[in-house]
N, C-alpha and C positions, 0 to 999 in steps of 0.2 A: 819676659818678652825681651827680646834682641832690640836694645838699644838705636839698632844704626837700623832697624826696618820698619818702615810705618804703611799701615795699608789706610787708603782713602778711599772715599765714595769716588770712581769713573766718571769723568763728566764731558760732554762733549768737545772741549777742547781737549783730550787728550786720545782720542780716536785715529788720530793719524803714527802719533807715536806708537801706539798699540798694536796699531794693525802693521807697523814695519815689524815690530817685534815680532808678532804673534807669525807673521810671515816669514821670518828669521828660523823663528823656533822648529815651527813645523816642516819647512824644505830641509832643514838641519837632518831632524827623524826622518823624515821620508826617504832624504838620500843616504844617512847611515844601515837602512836596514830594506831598501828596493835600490831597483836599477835606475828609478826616477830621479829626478832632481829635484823638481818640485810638486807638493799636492798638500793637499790638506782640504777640511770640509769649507764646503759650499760658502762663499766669501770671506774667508780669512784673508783674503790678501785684497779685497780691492774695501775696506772699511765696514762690510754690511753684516758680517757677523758679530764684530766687535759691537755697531750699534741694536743689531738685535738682543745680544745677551744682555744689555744695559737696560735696555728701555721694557725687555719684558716683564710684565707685571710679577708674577711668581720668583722673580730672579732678583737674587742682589751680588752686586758685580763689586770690586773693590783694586784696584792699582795698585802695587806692589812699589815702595818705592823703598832702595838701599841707599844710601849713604847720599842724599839725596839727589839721586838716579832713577826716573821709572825706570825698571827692569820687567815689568811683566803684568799679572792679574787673575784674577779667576774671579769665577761666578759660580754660586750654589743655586742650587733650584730649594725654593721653603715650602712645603710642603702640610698638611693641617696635619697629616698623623705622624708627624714627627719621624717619616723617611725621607730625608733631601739625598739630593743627588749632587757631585761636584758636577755640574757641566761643564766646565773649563777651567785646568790652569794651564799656563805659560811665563817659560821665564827666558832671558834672553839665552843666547846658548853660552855669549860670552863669560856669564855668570854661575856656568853649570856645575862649574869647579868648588866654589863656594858651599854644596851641602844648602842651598835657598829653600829648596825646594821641599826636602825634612821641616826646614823654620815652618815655612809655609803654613805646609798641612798642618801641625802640633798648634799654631795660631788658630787656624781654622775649626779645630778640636775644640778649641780653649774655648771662642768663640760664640760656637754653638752646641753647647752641653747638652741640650734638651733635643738632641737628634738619638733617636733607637737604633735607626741605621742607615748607613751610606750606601749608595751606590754609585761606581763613575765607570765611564764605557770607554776604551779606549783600540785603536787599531789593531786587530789579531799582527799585525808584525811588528810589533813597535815591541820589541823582546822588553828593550831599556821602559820602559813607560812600565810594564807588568812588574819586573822586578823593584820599580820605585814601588809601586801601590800595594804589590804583597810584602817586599822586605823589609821596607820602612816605613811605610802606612798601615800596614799590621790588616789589608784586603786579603779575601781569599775567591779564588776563579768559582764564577757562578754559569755563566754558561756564552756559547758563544751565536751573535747577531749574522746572518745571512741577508744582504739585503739584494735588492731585482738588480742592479748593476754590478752583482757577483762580491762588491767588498766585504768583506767581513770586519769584525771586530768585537773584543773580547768583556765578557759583564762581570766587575767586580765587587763586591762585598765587603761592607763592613758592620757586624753588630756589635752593640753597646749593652753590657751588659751590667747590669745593677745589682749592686751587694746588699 
């Protein structure tokens, strides 16, 4: 494990720091790869996602902290038959350079051994987001979500397999 990164339990004094980040990250990708500046899902930017993925029962959420700097966080979904789902990570952008994001996930791995398989959903345009979770999270493209406001976005894979 990387010395200088420590993930914590999310608590809610740290909600506001998150949801700048979380807000950060995402207008970052939205504006890299649309004509928008800013978007992301349904309260990343005014606090209520950050405290939904925390407080939901099935989800355990954890803050990312580098050199100690919150930087980010994510949340798995736990699942009984041992298929969770990442539902969230973010890291700030300013930190993108760093390779965090590989730590991350290999953490995450390490983590939760007793997972069969992953899945994590991520925007059909968000190129950079695909090539992290297939090139370096070792995903492979499963199919893709059409939803009634027209967005899309893309369902990724990952299975464990035992020797």
């Amino acid at each position: 494990m990387n010395n200088k990164i420590v993930y914590l339990k999310i608590s809610p004094i740290d909600y506001r720091i998150l949801t700048e980040i979380m807000t950060s990250a995402f207008n970052e990708d939205t504006s890299l790869h649309t004509d928008l500046k800013e978007d992301g899902p349904t309260g990343y930017n005014d606090g209520s996602l950050i405290k939904w993925l925390n407080e939901y029962k099935n989800f355990e959420s954890y803050k990312i902290v580098y050199n100690n700097t919150i930087i980010g966080a994510y949340t798995i979904r736990v699942n009984p038959n041992n298929n969770y789902s990442l539902e969230m990570l973010f890291i700030d952008p300013k930190y993108r350079k760093d390779h965090l994001g590989t730590i991350v996930w290999k953490h995450i791995e390490q983590k939760y051994t007793q997972v069969k398989k992953w899945t994590v959903e991520t925007p059909a345009y968000s190129k950079r987001n695909h090539y992290f979770y297939t090139e370096k999270c070792g995903f492979v493209f499963h199919r893709e979500n059409v939803y009634k406001n027209g967005s899309k976005s893309f369902i990724f894979e990952k299975l464990k397999y035992y020797l």
